[in-house]
MARGUBA-999239 format. One record per residue (C-alpha): residue in one letter; y, z, x. Coordinates in nm, 2 decimals, decimal comma. Example, Ala and Ser with C-alpha at 12.3 -4.5 7.8 and 13.67 -1.06 7.14 Angstrom:
A / -0,45 / 0,78 / 1,23 $
S / -0,11 / 0,71 / 1,37 $
This chain:
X / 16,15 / 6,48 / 15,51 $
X / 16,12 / 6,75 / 15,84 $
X / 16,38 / 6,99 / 15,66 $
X / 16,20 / 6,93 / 15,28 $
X / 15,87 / 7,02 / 15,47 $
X / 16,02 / 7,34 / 15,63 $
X / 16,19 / 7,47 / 15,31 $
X / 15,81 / 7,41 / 15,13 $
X / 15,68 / 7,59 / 15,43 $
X / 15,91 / 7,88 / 15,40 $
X / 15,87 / 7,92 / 15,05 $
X / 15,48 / 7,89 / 15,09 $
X / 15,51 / 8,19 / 15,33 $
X / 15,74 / 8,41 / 15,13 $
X / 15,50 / 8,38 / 14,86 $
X / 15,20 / 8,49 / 15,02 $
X / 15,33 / 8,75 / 15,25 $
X / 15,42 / 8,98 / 15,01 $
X / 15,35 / 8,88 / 14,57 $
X / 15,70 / 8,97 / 14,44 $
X / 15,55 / 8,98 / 14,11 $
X / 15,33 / 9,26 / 14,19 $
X / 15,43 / 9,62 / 14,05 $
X / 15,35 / 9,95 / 14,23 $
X / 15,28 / 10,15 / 13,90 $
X / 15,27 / 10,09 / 13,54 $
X / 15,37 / 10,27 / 13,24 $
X / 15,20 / 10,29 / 12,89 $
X / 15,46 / 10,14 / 12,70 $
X / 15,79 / 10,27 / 12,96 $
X / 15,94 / 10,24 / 13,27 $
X / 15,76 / 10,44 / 13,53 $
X / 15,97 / 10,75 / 13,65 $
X / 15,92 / 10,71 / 14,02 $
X / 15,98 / 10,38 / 14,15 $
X / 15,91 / 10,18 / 14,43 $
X / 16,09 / 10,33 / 14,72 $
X / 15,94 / 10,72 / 14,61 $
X / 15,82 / 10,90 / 14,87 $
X / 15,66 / 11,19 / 14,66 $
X / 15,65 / 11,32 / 14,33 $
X / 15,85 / 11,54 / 14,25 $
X / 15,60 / 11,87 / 14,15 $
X / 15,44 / 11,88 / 14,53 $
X / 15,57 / 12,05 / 14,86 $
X / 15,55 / 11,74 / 15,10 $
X / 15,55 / 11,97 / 15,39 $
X / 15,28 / 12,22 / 15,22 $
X / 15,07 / 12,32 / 15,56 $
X / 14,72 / 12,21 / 15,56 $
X / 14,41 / 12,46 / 15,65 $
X / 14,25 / 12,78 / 15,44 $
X / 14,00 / 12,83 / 15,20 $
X / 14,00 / 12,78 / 14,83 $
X / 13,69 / 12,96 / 14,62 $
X / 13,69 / 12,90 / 14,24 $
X / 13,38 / 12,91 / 14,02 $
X / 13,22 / 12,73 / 13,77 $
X / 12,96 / 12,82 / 13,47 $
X / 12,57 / 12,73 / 13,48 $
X / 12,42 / 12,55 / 13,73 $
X / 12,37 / 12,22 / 13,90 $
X / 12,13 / 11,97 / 13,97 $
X / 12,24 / 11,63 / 14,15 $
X / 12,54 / 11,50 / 14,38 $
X / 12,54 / 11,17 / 14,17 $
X / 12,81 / 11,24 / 13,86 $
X / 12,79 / 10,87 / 13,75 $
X / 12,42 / 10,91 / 13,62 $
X / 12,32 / 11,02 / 13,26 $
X / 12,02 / 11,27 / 13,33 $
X / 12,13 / 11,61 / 13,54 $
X / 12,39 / 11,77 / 13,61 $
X / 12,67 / 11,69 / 13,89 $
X / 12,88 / 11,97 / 14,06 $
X / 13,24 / 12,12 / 14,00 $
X / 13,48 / 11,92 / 14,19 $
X / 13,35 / 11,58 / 14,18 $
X / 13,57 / 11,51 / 13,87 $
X / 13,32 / 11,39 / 13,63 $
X / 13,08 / 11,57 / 13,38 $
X / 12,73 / 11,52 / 13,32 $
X / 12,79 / 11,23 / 13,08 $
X / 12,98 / 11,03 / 13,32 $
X / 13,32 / 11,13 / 13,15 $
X / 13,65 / 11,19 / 13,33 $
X / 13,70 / 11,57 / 13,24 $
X / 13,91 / 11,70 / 13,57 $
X / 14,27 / 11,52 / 13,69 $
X / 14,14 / 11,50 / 14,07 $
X / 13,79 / 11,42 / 14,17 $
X / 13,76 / 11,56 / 14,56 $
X / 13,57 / 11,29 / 14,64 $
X / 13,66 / 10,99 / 14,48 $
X / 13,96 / 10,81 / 14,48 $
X / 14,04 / 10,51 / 14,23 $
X / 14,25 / 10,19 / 14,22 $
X / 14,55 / 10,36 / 14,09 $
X / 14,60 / 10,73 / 13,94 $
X / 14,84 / 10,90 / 13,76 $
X / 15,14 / 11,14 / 13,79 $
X / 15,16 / 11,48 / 13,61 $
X / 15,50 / 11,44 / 13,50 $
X / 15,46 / 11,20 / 13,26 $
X / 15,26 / 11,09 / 12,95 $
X / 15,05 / 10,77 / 13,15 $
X / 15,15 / 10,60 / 13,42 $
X / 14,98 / 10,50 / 13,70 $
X / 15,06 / 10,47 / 14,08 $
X / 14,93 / 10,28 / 14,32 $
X / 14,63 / 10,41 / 14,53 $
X / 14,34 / 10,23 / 14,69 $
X / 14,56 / 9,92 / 14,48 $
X / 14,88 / 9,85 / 14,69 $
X / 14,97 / 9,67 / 14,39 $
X / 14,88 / 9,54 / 14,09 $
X / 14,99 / 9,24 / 13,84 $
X / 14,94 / 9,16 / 13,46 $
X / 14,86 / 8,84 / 13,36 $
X / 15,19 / 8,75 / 13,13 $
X / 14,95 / 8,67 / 12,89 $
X / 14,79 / 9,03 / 12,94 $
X / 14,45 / 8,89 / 12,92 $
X / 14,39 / 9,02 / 13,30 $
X / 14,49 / 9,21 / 13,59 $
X / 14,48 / 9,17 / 13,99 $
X / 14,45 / 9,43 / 14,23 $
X / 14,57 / 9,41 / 14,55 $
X / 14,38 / 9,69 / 14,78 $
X / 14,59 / 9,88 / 15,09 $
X / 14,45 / 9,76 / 15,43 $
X / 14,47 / 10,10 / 15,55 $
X / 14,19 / 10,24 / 15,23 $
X / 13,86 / 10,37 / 15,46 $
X / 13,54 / 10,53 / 15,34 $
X / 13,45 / 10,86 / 15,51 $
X / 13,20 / 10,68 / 15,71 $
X / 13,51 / 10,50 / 15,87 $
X / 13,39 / 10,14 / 15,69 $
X / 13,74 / 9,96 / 15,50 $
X / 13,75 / 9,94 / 15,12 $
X / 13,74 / 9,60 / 15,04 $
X / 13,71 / 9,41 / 14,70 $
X / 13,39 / 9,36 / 14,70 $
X / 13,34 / 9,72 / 14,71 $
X / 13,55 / 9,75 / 14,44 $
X / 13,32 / 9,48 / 14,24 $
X / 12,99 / 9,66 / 14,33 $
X / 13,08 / 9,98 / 14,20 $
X / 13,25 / 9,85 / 13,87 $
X / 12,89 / 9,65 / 13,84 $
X / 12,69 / 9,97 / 13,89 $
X / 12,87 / 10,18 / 13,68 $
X / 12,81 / 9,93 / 13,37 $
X / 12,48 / 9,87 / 13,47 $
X / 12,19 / 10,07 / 13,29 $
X / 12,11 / 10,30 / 13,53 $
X / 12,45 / 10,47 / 13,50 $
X / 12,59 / 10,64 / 13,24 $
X / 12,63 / 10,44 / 12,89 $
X / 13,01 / 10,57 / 12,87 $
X / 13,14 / 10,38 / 13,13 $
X / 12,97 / 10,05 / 12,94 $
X / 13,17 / 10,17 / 12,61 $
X / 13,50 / 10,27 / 12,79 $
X / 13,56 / 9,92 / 12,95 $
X / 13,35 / 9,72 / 12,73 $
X / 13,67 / 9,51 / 12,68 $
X / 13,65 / 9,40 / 13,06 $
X / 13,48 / 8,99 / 13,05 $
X / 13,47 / 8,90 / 13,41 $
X / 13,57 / 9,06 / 13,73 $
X / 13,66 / 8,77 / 14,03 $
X / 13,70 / 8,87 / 14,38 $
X / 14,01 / 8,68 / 14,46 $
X / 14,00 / 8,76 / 14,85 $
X / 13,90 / 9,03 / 15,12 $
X / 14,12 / 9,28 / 14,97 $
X / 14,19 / 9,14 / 14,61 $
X / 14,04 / 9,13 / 14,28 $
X / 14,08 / 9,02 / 13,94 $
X / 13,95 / 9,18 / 13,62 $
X / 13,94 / 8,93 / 13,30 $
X / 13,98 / 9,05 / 12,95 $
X / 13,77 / 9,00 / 12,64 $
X / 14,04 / 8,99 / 12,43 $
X / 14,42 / 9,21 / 12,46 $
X / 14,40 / 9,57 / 12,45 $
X / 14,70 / 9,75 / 12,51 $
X / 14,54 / 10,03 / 12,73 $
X / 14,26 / 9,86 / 12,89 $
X / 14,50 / 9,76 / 13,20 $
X / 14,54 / 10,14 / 13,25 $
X / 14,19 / 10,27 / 13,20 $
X / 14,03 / 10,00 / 13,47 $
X / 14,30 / 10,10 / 13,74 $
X / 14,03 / 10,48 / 13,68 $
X / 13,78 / 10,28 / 13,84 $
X / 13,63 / 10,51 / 14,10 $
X / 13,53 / 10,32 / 14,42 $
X / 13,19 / 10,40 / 14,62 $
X / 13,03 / 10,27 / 14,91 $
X / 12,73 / 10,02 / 14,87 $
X / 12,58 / 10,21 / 15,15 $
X / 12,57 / 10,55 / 14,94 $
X / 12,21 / 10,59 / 14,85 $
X / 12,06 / 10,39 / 15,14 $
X / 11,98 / 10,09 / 14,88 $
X / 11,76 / 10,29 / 14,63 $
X / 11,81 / 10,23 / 14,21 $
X / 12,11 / 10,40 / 14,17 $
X / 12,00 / 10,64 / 13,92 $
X / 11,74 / 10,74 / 14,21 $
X / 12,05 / 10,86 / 14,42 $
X / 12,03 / 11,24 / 14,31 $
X / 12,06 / 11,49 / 14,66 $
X / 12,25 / 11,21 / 14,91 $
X / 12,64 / 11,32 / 14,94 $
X / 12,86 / 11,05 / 14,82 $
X / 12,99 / 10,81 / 15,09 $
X / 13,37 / 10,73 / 14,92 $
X / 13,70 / 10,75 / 15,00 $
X / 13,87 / 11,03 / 14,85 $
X / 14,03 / 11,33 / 15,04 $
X / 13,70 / 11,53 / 15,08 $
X / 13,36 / 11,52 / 15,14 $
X / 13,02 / 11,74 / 15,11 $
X / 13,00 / 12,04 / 15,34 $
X / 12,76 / 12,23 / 15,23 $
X / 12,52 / 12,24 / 14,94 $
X / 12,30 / 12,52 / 14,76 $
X / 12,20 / 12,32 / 14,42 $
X / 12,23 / 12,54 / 14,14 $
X / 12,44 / 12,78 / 14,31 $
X / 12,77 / 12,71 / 14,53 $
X / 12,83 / 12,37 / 14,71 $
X / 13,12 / 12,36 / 14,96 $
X / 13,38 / 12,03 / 15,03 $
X / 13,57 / 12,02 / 15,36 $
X / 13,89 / 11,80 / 15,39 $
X / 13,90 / 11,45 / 15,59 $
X / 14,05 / 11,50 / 15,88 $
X / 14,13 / 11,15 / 15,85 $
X / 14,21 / 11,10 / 15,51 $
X / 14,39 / 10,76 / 15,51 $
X / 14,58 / 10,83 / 15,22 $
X / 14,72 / 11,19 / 15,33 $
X / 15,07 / 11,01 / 15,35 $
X / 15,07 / 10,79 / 15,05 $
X / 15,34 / 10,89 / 14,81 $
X / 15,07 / 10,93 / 14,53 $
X / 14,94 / 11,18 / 14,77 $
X / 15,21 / 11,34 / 15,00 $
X / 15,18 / 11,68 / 14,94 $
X / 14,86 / 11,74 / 14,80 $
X / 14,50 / 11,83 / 14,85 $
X / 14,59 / 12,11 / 15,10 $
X / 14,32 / 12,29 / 15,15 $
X / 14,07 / 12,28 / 15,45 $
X / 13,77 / 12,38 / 15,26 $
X / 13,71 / 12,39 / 14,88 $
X / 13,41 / 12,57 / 14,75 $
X / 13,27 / 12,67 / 14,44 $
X / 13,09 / 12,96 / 14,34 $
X / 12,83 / 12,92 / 14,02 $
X / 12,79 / 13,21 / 13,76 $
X / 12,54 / 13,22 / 13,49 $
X / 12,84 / 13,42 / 13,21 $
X / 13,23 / 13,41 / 13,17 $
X / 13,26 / 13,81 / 13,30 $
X / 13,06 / 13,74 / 13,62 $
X / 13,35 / 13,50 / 13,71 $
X / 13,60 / 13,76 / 13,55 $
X / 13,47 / 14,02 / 13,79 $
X / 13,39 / 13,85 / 14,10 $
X / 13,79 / 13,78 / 14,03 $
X / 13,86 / 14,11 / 14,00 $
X / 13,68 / 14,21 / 14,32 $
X / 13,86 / 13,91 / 14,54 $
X / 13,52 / 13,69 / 14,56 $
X / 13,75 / 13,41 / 14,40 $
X / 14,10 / 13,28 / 14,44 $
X / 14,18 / 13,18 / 14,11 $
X / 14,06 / 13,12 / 13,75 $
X / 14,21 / 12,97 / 13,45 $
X / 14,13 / 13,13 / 13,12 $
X / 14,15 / 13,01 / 12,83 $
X / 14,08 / 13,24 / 12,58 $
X / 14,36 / 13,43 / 12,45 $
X / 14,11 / 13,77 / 12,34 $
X / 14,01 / 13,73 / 12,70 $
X / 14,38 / 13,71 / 12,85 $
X / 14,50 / 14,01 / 12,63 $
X / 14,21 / 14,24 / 12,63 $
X / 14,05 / 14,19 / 12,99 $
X / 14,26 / 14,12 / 13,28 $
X / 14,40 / 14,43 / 13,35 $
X / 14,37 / 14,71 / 13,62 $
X / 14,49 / 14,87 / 13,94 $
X / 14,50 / 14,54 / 14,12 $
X / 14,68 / 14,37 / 13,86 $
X / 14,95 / 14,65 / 13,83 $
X / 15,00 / 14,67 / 14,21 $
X / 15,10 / 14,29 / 14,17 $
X / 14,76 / 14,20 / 14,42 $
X / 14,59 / 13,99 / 14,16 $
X / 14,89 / 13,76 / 13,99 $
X / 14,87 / 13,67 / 13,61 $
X / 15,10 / 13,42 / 13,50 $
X / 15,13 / 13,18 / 13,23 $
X / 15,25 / 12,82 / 13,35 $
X / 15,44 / 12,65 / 13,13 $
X / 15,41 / 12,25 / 13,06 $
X / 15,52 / 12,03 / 12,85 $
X / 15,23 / 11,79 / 12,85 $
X / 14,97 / 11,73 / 12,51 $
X / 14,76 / 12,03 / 12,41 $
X / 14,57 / 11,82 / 12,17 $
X / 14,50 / 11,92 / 11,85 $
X / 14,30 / 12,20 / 11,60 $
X / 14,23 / 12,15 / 11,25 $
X / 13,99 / 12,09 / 10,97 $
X / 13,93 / 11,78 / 10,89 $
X / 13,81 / 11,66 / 10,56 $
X / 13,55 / 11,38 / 10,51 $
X / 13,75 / 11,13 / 10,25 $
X / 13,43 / 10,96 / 10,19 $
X / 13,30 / 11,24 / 9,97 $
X / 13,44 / 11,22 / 9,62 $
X / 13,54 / 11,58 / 9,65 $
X / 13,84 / 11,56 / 9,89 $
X / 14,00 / 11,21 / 9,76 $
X / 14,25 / 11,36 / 9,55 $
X / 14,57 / 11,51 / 9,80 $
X / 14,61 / 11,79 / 9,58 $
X / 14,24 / 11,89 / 9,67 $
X / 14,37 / 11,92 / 10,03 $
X / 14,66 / 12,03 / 9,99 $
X / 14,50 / 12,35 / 9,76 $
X / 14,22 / 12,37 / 10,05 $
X / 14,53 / 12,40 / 10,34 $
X / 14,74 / 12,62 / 10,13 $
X / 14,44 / 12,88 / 10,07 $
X / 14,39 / 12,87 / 10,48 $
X / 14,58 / 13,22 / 10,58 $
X / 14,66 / 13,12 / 10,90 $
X / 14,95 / 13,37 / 10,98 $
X / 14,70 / 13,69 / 10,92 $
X / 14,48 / 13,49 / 11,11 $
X / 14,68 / 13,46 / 11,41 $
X / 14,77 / 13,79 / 11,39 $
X / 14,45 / 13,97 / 11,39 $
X / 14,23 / 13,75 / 11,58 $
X / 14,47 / 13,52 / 11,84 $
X / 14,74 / 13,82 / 11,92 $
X / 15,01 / 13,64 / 11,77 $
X / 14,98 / 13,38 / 12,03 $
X / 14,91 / 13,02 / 11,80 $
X / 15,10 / 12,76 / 11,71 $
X / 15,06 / 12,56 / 11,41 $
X / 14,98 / 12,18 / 11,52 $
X / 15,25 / 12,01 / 11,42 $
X / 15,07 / 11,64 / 11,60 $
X / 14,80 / 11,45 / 11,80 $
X / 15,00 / 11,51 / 12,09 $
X / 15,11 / 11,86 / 12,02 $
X / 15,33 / 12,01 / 12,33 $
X / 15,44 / 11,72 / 12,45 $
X / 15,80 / 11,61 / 12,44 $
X / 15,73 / 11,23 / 12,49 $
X / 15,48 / 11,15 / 12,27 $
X / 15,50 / 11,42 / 11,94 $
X / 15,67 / 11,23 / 11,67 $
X / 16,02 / 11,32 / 11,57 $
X / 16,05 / 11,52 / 11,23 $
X / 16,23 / 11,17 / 11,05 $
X / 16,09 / 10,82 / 11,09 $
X / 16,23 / 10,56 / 11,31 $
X / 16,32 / 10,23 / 11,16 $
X / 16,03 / 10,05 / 11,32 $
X / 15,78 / 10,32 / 11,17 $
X / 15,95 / 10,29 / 10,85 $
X / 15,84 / 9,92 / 10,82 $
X / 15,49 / 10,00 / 10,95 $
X / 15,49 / 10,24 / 10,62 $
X / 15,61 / 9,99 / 10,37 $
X / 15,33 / 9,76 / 10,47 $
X / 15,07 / 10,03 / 10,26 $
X / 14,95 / 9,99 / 9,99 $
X / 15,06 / 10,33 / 9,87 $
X / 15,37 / 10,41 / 10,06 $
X / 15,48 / 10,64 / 9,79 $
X / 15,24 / 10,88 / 9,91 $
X / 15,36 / 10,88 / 10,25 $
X / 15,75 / 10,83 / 10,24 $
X / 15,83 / 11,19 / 10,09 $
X / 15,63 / 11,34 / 10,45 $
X / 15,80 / 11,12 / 10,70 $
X / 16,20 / 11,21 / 10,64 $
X / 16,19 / 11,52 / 10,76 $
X / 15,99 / 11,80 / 10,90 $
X / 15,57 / 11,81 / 10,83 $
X / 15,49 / 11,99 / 10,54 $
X / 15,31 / 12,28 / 10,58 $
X / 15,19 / 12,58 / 10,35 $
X / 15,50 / 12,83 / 10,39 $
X / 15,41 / 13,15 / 10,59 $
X / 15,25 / 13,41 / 10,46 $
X / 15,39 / 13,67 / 10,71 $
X / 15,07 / 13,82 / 10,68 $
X / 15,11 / 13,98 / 10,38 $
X / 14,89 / 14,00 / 10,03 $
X / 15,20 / 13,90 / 9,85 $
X / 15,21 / 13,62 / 10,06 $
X / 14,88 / 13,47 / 10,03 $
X / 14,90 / 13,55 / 9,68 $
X / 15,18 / 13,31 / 9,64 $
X / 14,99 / 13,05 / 9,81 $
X / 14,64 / 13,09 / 9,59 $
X / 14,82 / 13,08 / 9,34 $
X / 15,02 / 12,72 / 9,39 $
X / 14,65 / 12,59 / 9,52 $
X / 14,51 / 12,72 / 9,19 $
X / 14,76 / 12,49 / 9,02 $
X / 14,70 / 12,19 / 9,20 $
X / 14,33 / 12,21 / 9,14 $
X / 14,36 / 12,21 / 8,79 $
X / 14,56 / 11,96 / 8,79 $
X / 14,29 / 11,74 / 9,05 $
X / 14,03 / 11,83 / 8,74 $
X / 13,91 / 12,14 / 8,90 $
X / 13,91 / 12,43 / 8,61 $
């Protein structure tokens, strides 16, 4: 009976020391590139030195420190926009349960979550948090932390999106000190992703007033940076934690650099443009190609002092188009659309207005080598297709490459060519 009771002891132990079961990272439908032994990933200098000054701009103006909050407008750099929307990869500021690598089309990596877990029947998830996660006012990250600031973000006073983006979540159960479950509505294939975005704030940011009252007080979380300095509508100005507690995390190794980020606020595109010029900022992505042509030139640029470069990627671009409302009578018939895209001279087009620099969209997901579609059909997709009600319609497009009006090479001859197969397919749609 003794050496029974050990071996349930031992195993009792084993279990809760460390849960086996628990993953580091998860991937949206894959295997996760980096895996648990990584150290860093593979686009960062782990041994980048720390220190300097990084000034960058931003357009129009600013209102509030709070980004979470519908009314107002929070700064550059906090990773949110005024709608409570995720629009930048890295908030400064806050740091989530798990976040993502660039490398790859969705997974996620551990951060304030050591680990996490998916209910087999994928109807929840637990987090477990790292002991060593601290707020910048040296206070741990526990999971009740993590509760209050999922509650506050779906409460009214914050932004409706976050209520529609996790809408899905039923329950959410702290488990223990440093672990927490969320419970599912029902399955959703992403919804394990998206909730491991939950950023996590301090209950003592705001001094207890209504959240949505919380306008001018700097942010008491526990990402990389905090507040420095503040001119609201203007420039504010975020200094690096000296004791960042996740500086050597593998999800972070390498990364956020920079003793001092600041951000300068311009009312038009060529103030920013200009103030580049002049060496008032350190960088600035552009993103119109006119711009890129026709404007960033000069002695500075010639003497190699300011750098322009185009960095390539291979991750989603998303996608341009016109889109047709199929509700309307009018654009029911294919051959309506088709004659609509055929009259659409896109090569003169991209020759006289985008410098020869488009690309016709080819997918959802155009750019990206792991999520475009492949020119054919797999099997799998083939099946999905013969469950429609017209899968005529569709199997001629999906054996090959997309159909697409042939190229006009910017010629009349061309585009005659084309008005004149769109003529004919009208007629035939009842058009005359």
């Amino acid at each position: 009976m003794r050496c029974w009771l050990l071996c349930v002891s031992m195993l009792s132990a084993a279990l809760l020391s460390g849960p086996a079961w628990a993953v580091h990272a998860m991937g949206m439908g894959y295997e996760p590139k980096y895996g648990p032994t990584f150290r860093h990933f593979d686009y960062v200098n782990p041994d980048a030195p720390k220190g300097g000054t990084l000034t960058l701009s931003a357009s129009g103006s600013f209102d509030k420190l709070n980004p979470f909050t519908l009314k107002g407008r929070p700064p550059a750099g906090m990773g949110y926009s005024s709608n409570g929307f995720v629009f930048a990869e890295y908030g400064l500021l806050f740091d989530s349960l798990m976040t993502h690598s660039e490398d790859e089309p969705f997974s996620n990596y551990g951060l304030l979550a050591e680990d996490a877990v998916l209910a087999p029947d994928r109807l929840s998830i637990t987090f477990r948090l790292n002991p060593k996660a601290r707020f910048s006012d040296g206070t741990p990250v526990l999971a009740k932390d993590v509760k209050y600031s999922f509650d506050t973000l779906m409460g009214k006073q914050a932004s409706p999106t976050f209520r529609s983006y996790w809408a899905d979540i039923k329950e959410v159960v702290v488990t223990g000190e440093r672990s927490i479950r969320f419970d599912f509505k029902r399955r959703n294939a992403e919804l394990h992703m998206i909730i491991g975005q939950l950023p996590v704030f301090s209950p003592a940011w705001g001094g207890g007033k209504p959240f949505d009252e919380v306008v001018s007080e700097p942010p008491i979380a526990s990402g990389p940076y905090v507040v420095d300095k503040v001119d609201f509508g203007k420039s504010i100005s975020y200094k690096r934690r000296a004791d960042y507690w996740a500086t050597d995390l593998p999800a972070r190794k390498g990364m956020f650099n920079f003793g001092q980020v600041n951000y300068q606020y311009f009312k038009d595109r060529l103030g920013e443009e200009e103030s580049l010029k002049t060496g008032a900022l350190d960088s600035l992505e552009e993103s119109s190609i006119s711009a890129w042509v026709r404007r960033y030139k000069g002695k500075r640029f010639d003497s190699g002092e300011i750098v322009k470069d185009e960095i390539s990627h291979r991750r989603f671009t998303g996608m341009q188009g016109i889109a047709m409302n199929l509700r309307q009578p009018r654009f029911q018939d294919v051959r309506v659309r088709q004659a609509l895209a055929l009259s659409f001279d896109f090569d003169w087009l991209n020759q006289h207005l985008f410098y020869g620099r488009r690309a016709r969209t080819q997918s959802y997901f155009q750019n990206s080598d792991d999520l475009m579609a492949q020119p054919a059909a797999s099997p799998e997709e083939l099946k999905l297709i013969d469950q429609l009600k017209n899968k005529e319609r569709y199997l001629a497009h999906v054996q090959g490459p997309l159909p697409r009006p042939a190229s006009t090479g910017d010629t009349a001859e061309g585009l005659r060519r084309d008005l004149v197969q769109a003529q004919k397919l009208l007629r035939e749609a009842g058009w005359t």
